[in-house]
C-alpha positions, 0 to 999 in steps of 0.5 A: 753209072751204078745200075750197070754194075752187077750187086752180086760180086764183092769187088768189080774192077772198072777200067783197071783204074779203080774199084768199086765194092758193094758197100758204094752200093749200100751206102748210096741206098742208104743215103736215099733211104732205100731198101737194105735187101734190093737197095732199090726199094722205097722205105718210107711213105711220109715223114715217119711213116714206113712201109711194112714190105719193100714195094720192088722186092717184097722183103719184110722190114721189120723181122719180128716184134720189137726189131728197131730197137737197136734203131733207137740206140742209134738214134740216141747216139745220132742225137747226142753227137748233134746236140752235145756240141751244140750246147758246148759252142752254146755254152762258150757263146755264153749265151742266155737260158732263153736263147740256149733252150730255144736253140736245143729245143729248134735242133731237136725239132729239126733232127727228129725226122731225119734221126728217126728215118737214118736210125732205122736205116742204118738198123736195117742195112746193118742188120742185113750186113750182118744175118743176110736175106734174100727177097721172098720168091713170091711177093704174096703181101699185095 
């Protein structure tokens, strides 16, 4: 339904029943871990592996050297939310030291991937939202 609709404009009317903004677009891409530029490209080739270009529209993701920092305070925001509540309904479960540890220790092993791949997601669609980019008019990284 969405590929129909043109990503240039801010606001599309549809039927004159609702509207449908771009952000729909760029939240739907970063669900599926795509490109912040094109919202069409792959991010990622494996578990945390990345790609350094997107592979449909050429656009460099990492800008320059130390660029996903900003991703890491994100992770460790992502992180704390998940894990402090955790603890607290482990807390008021009483439960022992050793099932508490094992409990923390499974859930940060389980979020890892996904806060490490939607940290630098929500960096990068950020970051795009606020210094847009264009794709490269020639893809000479192939």
């Amino acid at each position: 339904m969405f590929s129909s609709i043109p990503k240039t404009s801010t606001f599309i009317i549809l039927n004159n029943d609702f509207v449908v903004s771009d952000s729909i677009h760029r939240l739907w891409a970063l669900l599926l871990q795509h490109c912040p530029v094109c919202l069409q490209g792959e991010v990622f080739t494996s578990l945390f592996g990345m790609h350094t270009h997107c592979p449909l529209c050429g656009v460099k993701y990492e800008r320059e050297t130390g660029y996903f920092l900003n991703a890491v305070f994100i992770g460790y925001a992502g992180g704390f939310l998940i894990l402090a509540p955790t603890a607290l309904i482990l807390a008021w479960l009483n439960v022992s030291i050793l099932v508490f540890s094992l409990a923390i220790i499974l859930t940060t092993a389980l979020m890892t991937p996904l806060l490490f791949r939607y940290a630098r997601l929500i960096w990068m669609h950020i970051d795009q939202m606020l210094d847009p980019r264009s794709p490269p008019s020639s893809i000479s990284h192939r």
